[in-house]
C-alpha positions as CSV (number, residue, x, y, z in Angstrom):
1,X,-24.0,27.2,-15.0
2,X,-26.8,27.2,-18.0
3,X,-25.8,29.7,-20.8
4,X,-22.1,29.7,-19.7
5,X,-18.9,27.9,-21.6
6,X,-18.2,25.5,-19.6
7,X,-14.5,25.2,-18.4
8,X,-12.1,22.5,-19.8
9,X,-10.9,20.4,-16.4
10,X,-7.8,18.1,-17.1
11,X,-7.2,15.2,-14.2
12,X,-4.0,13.7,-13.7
13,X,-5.4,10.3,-12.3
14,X,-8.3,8.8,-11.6
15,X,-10.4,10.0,-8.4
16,X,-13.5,8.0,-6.5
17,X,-16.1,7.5,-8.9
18,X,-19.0,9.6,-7.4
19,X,-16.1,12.5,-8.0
20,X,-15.4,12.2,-11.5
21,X,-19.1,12.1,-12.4
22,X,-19.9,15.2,-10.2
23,X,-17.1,16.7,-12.1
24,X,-18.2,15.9,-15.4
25,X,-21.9,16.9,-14.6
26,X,-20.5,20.5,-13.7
27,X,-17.4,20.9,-16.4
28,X,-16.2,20.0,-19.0
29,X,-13.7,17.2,-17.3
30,X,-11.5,15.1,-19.0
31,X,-10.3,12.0,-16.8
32,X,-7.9,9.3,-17.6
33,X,-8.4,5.7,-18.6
34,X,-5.8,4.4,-16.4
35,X,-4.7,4.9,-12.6
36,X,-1.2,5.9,-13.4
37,X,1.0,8.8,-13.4
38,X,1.2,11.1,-16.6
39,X,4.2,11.0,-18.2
40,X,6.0,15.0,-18.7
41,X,4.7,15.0,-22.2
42,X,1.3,13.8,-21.1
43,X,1.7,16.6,-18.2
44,X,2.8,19.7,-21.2
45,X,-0.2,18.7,-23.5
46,X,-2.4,19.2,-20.2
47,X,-1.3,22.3,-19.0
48,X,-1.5,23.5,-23.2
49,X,-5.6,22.5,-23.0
50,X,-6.5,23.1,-20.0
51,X,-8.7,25.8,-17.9
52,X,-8.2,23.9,-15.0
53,X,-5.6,21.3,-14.0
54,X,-6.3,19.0,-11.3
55,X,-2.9,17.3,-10.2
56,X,-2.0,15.0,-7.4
57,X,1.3,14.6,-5.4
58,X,2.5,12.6,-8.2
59,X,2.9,15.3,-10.5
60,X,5.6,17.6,-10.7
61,X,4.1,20.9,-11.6
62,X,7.7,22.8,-11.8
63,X,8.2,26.3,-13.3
64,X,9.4,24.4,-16.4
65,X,6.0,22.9,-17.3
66,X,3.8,26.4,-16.2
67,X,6.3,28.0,-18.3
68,X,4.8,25.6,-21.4
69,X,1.4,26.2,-20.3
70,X,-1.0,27.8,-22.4
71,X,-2.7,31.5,-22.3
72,X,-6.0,29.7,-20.9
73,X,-4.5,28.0,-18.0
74,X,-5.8,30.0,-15.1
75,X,-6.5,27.7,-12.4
76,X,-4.2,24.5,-10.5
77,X,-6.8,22.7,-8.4
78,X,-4.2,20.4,-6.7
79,X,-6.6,17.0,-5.4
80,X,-3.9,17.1,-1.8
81,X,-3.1,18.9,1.1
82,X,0.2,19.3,0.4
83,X,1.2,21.9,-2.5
84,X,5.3,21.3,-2.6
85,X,4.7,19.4,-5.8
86,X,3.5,23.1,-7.5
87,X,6.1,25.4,-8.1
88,X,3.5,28.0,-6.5
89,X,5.9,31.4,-7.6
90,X,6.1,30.1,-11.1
91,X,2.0,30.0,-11.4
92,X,1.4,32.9,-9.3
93,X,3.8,34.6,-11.8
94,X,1.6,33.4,-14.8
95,X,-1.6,34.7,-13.1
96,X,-2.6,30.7,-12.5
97,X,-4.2,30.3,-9.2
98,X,-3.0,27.4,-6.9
99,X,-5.8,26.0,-4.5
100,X,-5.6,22.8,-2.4
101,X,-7.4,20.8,0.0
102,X,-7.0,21.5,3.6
103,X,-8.5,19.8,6.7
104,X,-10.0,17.2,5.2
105,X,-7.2,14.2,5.8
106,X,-6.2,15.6,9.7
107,X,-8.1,12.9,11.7
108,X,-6.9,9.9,9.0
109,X,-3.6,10.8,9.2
110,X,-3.3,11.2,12.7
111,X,-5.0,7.5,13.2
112,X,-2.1,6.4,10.8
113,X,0.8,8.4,12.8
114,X,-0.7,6.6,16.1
115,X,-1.0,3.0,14.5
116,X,2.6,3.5,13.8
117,X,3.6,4.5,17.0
118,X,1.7,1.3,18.2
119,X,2.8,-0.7,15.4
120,X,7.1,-0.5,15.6
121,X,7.1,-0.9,19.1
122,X,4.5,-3.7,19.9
123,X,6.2,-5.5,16.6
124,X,2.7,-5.9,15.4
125,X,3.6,-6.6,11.6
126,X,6.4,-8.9,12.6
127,X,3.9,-11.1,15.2
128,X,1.0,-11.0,12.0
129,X,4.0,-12.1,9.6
130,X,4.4,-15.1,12.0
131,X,0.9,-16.6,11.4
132,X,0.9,-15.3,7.5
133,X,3.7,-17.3,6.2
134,X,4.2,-20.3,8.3
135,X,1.1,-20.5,8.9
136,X,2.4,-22.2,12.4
137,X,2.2,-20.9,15.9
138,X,4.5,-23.0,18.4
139,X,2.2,-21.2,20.9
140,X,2.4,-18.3,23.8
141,X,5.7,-18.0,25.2
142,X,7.2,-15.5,28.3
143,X,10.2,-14.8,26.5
144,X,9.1,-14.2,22.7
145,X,7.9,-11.7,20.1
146,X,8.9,-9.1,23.1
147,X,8.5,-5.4,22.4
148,X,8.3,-2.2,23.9
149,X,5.8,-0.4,26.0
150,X,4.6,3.2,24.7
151,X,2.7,3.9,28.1
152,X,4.7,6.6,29.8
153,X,7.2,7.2,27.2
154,X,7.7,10.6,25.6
155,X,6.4,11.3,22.5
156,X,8.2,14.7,20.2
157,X,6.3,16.0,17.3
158,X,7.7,17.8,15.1
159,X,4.9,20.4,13.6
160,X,2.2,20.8,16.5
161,X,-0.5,22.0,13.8
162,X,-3.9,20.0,12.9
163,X,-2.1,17.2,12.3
164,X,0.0,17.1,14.7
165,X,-2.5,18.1,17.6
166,X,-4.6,15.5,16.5
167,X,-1.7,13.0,16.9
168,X,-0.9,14.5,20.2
169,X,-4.4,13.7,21.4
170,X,-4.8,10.1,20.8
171,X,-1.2,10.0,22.4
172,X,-2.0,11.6,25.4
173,X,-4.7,8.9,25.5
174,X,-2.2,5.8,25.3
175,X,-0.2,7.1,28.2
176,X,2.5,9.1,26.6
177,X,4.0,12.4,27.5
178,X,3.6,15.4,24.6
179,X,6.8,17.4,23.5
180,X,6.7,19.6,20.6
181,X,9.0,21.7,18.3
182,X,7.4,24.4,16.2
183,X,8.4,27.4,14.6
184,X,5.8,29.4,17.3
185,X,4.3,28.3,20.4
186,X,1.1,27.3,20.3
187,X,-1.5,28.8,22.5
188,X,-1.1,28.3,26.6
189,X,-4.6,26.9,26.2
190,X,-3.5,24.2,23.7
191,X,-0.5,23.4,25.7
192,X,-2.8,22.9,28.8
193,X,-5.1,20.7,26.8
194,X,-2.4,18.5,25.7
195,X,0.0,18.8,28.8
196,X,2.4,19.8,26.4
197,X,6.2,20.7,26.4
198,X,7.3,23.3,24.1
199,X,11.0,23.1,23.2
200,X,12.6,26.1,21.0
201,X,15.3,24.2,20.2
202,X,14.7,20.7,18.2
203,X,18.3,19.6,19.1
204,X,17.5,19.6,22.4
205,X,13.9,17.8,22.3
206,X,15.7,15.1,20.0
207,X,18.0,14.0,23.0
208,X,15.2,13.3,25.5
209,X,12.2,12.2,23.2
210,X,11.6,8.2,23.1
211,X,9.6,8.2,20.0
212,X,9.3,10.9,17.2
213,X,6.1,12.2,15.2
214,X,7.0,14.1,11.7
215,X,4.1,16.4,11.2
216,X,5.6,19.3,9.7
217,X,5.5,20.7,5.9
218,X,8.0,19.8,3.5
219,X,9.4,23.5,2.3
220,X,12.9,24.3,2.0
221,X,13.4,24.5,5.6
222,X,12.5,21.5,6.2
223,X,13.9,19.4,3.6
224,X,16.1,16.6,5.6
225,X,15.2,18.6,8.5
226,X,16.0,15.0,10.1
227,X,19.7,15.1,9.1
228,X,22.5,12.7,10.1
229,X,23.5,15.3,12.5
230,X,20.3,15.3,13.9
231,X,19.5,11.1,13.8
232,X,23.0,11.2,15.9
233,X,21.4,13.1,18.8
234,X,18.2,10.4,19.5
235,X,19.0,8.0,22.3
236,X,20.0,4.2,20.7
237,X,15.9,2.9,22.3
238,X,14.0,5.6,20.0
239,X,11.6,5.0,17.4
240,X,11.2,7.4,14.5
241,X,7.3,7.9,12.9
242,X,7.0,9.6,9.7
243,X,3.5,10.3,8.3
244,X,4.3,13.8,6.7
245,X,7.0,14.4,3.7
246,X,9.6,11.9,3.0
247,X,12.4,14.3,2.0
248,X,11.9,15.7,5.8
249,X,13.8,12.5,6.7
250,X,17.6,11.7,5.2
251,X,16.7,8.3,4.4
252,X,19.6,6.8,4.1
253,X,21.0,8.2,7.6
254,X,17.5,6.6,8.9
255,X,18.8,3.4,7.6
256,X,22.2,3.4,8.6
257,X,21.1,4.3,12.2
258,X,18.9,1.5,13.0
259,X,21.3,-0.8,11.1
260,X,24.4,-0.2,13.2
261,X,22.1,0.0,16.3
262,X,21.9,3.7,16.8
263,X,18.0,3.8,16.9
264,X,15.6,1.1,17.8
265,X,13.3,1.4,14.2
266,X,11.0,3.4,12.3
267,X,7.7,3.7,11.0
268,X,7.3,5.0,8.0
269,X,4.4,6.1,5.4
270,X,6.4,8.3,2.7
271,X,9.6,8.3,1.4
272,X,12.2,10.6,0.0
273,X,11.6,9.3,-3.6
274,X,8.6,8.1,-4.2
275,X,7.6,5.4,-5.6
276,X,11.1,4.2,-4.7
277,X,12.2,3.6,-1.1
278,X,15.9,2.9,-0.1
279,X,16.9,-1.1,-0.3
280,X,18.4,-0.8,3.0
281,X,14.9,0.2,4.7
282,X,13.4,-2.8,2.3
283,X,16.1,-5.1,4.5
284,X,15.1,-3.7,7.5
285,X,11.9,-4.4,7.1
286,X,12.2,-7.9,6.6
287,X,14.5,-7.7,9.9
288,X,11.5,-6.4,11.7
289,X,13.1,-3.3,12.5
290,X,11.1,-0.7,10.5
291,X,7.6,-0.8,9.4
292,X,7.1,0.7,5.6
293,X,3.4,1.5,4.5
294,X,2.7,2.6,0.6
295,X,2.2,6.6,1.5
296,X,-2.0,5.5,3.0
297,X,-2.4,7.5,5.9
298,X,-4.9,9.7,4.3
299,X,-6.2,6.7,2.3
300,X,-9.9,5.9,3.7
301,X,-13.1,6.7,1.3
302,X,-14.2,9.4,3.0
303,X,-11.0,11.3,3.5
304,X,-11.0,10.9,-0.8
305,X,-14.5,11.9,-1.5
306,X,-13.9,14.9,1.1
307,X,-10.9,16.3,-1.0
308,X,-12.7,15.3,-4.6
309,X,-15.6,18.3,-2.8
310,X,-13.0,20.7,-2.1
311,X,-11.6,20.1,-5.7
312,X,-15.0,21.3,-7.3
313,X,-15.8,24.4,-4.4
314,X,-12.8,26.1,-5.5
315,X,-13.7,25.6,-9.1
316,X,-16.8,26.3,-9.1
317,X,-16.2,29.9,-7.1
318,X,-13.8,30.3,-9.4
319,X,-15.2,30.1,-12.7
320,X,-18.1,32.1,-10.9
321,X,-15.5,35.2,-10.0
322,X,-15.6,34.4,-6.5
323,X,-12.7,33.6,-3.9
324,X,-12.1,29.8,-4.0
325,X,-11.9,29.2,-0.6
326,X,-8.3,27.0,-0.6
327,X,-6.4,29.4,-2.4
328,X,-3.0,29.8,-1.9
329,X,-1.3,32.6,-1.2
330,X,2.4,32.9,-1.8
331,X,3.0,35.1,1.1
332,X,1.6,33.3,3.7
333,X,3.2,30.1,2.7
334,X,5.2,28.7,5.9
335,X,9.2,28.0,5.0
């Protein structure tokens, strides 16, 4: 790096310490004060300075902003997996490559997905809340604080990728049965791994499944994916797990379901607008009927550290004139 200019790198928030100083040891990084969101005019003067901008799902990189960008902006280092935050046309149409962080949150998510498929069922938060508040336990009872066994139930996930394998191998552990919608098969290989069922049609799976993983993108194609349509077809005892992509789910049609006794609860990590959840899934909650987490599935130190090293490869082999390794390419982007 000696003798070279070193690259102007804008973050958005703040990232794990050892990160940031990595970061500023190799560029020339500019990190934020305060753990918060930029504002859109915080966002334009960014994308105006920068060589490199280094958002996070909470930034809205839309065609609108890259538009406003200036001549120098050539790389989007996004710190997440996911990319639907980045209008990735727009950039690729300014010559701004878009790179992410792939395989790095698989395992922590899929511990999160399975601790909610535990968690809704077994009434785990609502037995802890007993002790937390009162602070009084009556003691053991035959007939209290019942739930629902997940051994031998069937399990659907929707997206059978690294996510969603992983998911469908600690399931497979607990007992449950492994059904599956994708856009393609999966190998036979996989399928035999996982004694897996493939279903073609998701209409069909939805009918017979007794609880339901979401562990798909969120693209165009799969935006409320989960409709009222498709809520309707789930039998009245099923739980619904969501550790993906809140708009995957029509939240409101979630709520409504399990309110009026169409669906037994849900488990859910993201919502359609986050920060914001809907107040009917706040109530249910507090009924005991859903569980809400603050979007942590891939929240663990390492998981964080892992992407902030992803982050600063792609940089690095870019401002070198090599392929970053997590680039994205339009083409191959799954709808």
């Amino acid at each position: 790096m000696q003798g070279k200019k070193l690259p102007l790198v804008i973050l958005t928030r703040k990232l794990p310490e050892q990160v940031e100083r990595r970061m500023c040891e190799l560029f020339n990084t500019e990190v934020v004060k305060q753990d918060r969101p930029m504002s859109r005019q915080e966002l334009v003067d960014a994308v105006k300075r920068a060589d490199v901008l280094v958002p996070t799902i909470s930034d809205i990189i839309d065609k609108d902003l890259i538009d406003q960008a200036g001549d120098n902006l050539r790389m989007i280092a996004n710190f997440g997996n996911g990319t639907d935050n980045i209008d990735i046309k727009a950039a690729t149409g300014r010559g701004i490559l878009v790179t992410n962080t792939p395989n790095v949150q698989t395992e922590d998510t899929a511990d999160m997905a399975m601790a909610l498929i535990l968690a809704v069922p077994r009434r785990l938060v609502e037995g802890a809340d007993v002790l937390n508040e009162s602070g009084i336990w009556p003691g053991w009872s035959p007939d209290w604080m019942l739930g629902r066994r997940i051994y031998g139930r069937k399990l659907g996930i929707i997206g059978l990728g690294r996510i969603g394998t992983a998911v469908a191998r600690r399931a497979k552990a607990f007992g449950l049965s492994i059904h599956y919608h994708n856009r393609a098969r999966v190998s036979e290989k996989i399928e035999e791994q996982l004694d897996a069922t493939y279903w073609a049609d998701l209409d069909d799976m939805l009918k017979t499944i007794d609880i339901l993983s979401i562990n798909c993108p969120l693209t165009e194609n799969t935006y409320h994916l989960l409709s009222a349509e498709r809520l309707a077809l789930m039998q009245e005892t099923a739980y619904v797990v969501n550790t993906a992509r809140g708009e995957i789910i029509d939240e409101n049609a979630l709520a409504r379901q399990i309110e009026n006794g169409k669906l037994a609860g849900a488990g859910l990590d993201v919502f359609e607008k986050e920060p914001n959840f809907s107040p009917s899934l706040a109530k249910l909650a507090r009924q005991g009927k859903v569980v809400l987490l603050p979007h942590m599935a891939s929240a663990t130190v390492e998981s964080r550290i892992d992407m902030g090293e992803k982050v600063i490869i792609n940089i690095r082999a870019f401002i070198d004139h090599h392929r970053p390794p997590d680039r994205i390419i339009p083409e191959k982007l799954r709808n």
